[in-house]
C-alpha positions as CSV (number, residue, x, y, z in Angstrom):
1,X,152.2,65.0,-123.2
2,X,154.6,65.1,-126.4
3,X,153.9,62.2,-128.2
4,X,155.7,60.9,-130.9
5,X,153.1,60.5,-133.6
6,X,148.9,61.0,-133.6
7,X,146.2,58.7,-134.5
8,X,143.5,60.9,-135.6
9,X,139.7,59.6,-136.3
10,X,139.1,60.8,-139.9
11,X,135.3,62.0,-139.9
12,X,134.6,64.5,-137.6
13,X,138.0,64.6,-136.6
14,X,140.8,65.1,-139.6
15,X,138.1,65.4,-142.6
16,X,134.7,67.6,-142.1
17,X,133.1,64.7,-144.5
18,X,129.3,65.6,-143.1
19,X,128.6,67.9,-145.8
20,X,129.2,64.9,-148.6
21,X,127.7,62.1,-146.0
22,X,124.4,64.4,-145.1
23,X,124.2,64.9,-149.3
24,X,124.2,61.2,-149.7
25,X,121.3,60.4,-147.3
26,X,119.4,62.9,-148.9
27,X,119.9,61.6,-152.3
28,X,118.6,58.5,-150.8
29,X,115.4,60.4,-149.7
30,X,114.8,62.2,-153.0
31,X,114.8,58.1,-154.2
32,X,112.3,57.5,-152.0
33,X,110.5,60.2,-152.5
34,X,111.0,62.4,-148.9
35,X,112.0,65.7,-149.1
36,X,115.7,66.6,-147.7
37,X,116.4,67.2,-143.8
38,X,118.2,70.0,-142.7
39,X,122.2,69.5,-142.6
40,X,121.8,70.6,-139.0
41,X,120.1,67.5,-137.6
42,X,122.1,65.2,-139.8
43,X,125.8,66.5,-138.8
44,X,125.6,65.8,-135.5
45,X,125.0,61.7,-136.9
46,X,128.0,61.6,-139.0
47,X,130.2,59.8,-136.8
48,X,127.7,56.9,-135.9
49,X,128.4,55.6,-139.2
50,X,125.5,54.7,-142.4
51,X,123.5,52.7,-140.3
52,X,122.8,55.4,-138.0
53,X,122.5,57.7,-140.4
54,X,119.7,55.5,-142.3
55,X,117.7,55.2,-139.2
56,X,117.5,58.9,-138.8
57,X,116.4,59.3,-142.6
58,X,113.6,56.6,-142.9
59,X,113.4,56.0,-139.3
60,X,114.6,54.2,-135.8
61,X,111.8,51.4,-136.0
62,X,113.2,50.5,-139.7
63,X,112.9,46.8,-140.4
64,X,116.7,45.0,-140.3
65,X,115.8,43.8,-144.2
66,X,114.9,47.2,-145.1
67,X,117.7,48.9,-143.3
68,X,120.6,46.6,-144.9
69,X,119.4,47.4,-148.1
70,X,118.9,50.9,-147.9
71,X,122.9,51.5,-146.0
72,X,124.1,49.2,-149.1
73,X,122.7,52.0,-151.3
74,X,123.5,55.1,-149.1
75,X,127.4,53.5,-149.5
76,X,126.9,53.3,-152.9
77,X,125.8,57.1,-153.4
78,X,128.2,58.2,-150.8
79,X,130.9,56.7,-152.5
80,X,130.2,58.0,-156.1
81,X,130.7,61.4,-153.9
82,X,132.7,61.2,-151.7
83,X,135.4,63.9,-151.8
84,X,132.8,67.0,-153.2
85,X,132.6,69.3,-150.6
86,X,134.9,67.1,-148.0
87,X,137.9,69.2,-146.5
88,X,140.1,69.2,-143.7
89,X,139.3,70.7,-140.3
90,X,139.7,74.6,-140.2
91,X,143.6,74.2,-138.7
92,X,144.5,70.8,-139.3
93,X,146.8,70.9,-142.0
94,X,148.7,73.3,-140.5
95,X,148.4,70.3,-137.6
96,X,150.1,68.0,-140.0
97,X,153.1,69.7,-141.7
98,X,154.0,70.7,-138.1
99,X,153.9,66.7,-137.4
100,X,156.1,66.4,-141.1
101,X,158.6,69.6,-140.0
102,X,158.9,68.1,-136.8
103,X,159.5,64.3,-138.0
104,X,156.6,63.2,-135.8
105,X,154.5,60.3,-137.0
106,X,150.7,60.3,-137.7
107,X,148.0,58.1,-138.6
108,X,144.3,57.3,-138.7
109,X,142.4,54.8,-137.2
110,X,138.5,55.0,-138.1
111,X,135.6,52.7,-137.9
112,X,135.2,54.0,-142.2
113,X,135.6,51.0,-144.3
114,X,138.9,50.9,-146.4
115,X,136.9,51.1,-149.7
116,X,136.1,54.8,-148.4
117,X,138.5,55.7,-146.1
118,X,141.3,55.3,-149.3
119,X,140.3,57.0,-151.5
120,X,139.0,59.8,-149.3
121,X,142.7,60.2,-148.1
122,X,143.7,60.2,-151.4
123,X,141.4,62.4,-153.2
124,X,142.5,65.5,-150.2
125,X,146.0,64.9,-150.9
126,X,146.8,63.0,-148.0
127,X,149.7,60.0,-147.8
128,X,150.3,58.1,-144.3
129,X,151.6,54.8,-144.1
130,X,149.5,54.1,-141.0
131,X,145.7,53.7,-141.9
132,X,143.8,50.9,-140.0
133,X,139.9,50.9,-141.2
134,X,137.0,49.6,-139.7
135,X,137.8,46.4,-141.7
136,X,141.2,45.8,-141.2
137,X,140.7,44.1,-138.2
138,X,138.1,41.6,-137.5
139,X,137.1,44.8,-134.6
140,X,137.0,48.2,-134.7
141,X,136.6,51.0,-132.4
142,X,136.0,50.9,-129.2
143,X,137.8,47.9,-129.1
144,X,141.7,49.2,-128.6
145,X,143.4,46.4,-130.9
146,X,142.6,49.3,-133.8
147,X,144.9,51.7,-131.8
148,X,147.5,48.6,-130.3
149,X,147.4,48.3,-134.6
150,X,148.2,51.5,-135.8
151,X,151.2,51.9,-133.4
152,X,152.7,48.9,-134.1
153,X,152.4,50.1,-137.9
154,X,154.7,52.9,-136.9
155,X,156.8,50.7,-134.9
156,X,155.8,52.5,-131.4
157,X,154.6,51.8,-128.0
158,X,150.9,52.2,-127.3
159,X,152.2,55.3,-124.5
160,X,154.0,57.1,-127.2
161,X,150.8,57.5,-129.6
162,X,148.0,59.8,-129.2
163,X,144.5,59.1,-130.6
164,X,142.5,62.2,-131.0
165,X,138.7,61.6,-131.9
166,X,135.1,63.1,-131.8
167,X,133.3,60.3,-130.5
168,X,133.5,58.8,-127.0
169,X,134.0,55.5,-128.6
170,X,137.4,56.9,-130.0
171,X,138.7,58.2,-126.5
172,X,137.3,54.4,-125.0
173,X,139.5,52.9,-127.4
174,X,143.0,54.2,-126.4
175,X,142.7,54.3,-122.7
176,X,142.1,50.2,-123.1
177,X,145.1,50.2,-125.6
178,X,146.7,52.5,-122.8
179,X,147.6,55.2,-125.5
180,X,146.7,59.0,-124.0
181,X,143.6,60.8,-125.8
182,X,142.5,64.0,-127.2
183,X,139.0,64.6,-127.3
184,X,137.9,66.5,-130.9
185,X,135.0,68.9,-129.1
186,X,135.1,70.6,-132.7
187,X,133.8,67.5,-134.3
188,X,130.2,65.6,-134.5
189,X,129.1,66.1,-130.9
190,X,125.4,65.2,-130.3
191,X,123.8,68.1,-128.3
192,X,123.0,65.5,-125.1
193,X,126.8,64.7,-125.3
194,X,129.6,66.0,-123.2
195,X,133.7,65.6,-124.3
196,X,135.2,66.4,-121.3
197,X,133.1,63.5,-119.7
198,X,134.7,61.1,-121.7
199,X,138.0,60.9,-119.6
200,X,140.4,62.1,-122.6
201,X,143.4,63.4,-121.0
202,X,142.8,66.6,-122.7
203,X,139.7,68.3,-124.9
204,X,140.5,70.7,-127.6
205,X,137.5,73.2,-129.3
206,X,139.8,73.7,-132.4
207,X,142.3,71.9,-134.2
208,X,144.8,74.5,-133.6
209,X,145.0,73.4,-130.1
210,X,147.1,70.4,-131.0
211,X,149.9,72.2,-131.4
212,X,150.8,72.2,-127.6
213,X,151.3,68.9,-128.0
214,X,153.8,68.9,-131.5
């Protein structure tokens, strides 16, 4: 597998954003008056997005009402903060300027609204002219047309893309766009969760693994 470019989910994937998403939910808290949780039962929620990440902060049961106003205000922290303590992956942009030195394409394709993905991206530094949100498309992830998106952005076949992610829903995606996957085992990964029983074509423990692929 030598693809010519990689479509890489951005939280818990390309960017380590839980530190900055964990500090927003417990800002949220400290509003309501609970005291913080630890950032070791947060992390692991990062990549279900701010609904999940509500439900474990004020609970499952939360009423629908309750819930869509408290994620409008956890986006609204979040993104007053959103690239504190965010940083790449320990590896990945090493990753990347192989990708550039090699003239290889890459992207990102996350379920992350545009309003944060952008300027996330932008506030590490980081240009692309491939970045499909969770908004671009009337669906996102695990539906492929995300993926079938991004590659037609970089004006290539579904088969010569990869899509590396942390979430099963990621590794779903492409093998119904019919684009090989990487599963990101170094990512968010719930304890009661398995990568390599996702059917990725491959599963990497650090981002420095990629490289057999550039």
């Amino acid at each position: 597998m030598k693809p010519s470019a990689f479509l890489f989910d951005l939280d818990g994937t390309l960017v380590d954003t839980a530190p900055d998403m964990a500090g927003a939910l417990n800002r949220l808290r400290a509003e309501n008056n609970l005291p913080a949780l630890p950032y070791a039962l947060i992390r692991p929620w990062v990549s279900h997005g701010a609904g999940a990440l509500v439900r474990l902060g004020f609970g499952a049961d939360i009423q629908a009402e309750r819930l869509d106003a408290l994620k409008q205000r956890y986006l609204t922290i979040y993104a007053a903060n959103l690239c504190v303590d965010s940083t790449l992956f320990p590896g990945m942009a090493d990753v990347l300027k192989a990708l550039s030195s090699q003239g290889r394409a890459w992207g990102v394709v996350t379920n992350k609204p545009a309003f944060l993905t952008e300027p996330l991206l932008a506030g590490l530094g980081l240009s692309t002219p491939c970045i499909v949100s969770g908004d671009t498309l009337p669906v996102n992830k695990p539906d492929p047309a995300p993926v079938r998106h991004a590659c037609a952005l970089l004006d290539l076949t579904v088969n010569e893309c990869v899509m590396v992610g942390d979430h099963k829903r990621d590794i779903d995606a492409a093998r119904a766009a019919g684009s090989p996957s990487i599963a990101a085992a170094f990512g968010y990964i719930q304890s009661d969760d398995n990568p390599h029983d996702w059917g990725a074509d491959a599963v990497v423990q650090h981002a420095d693994e990629l490289h057999q692929w550039i």
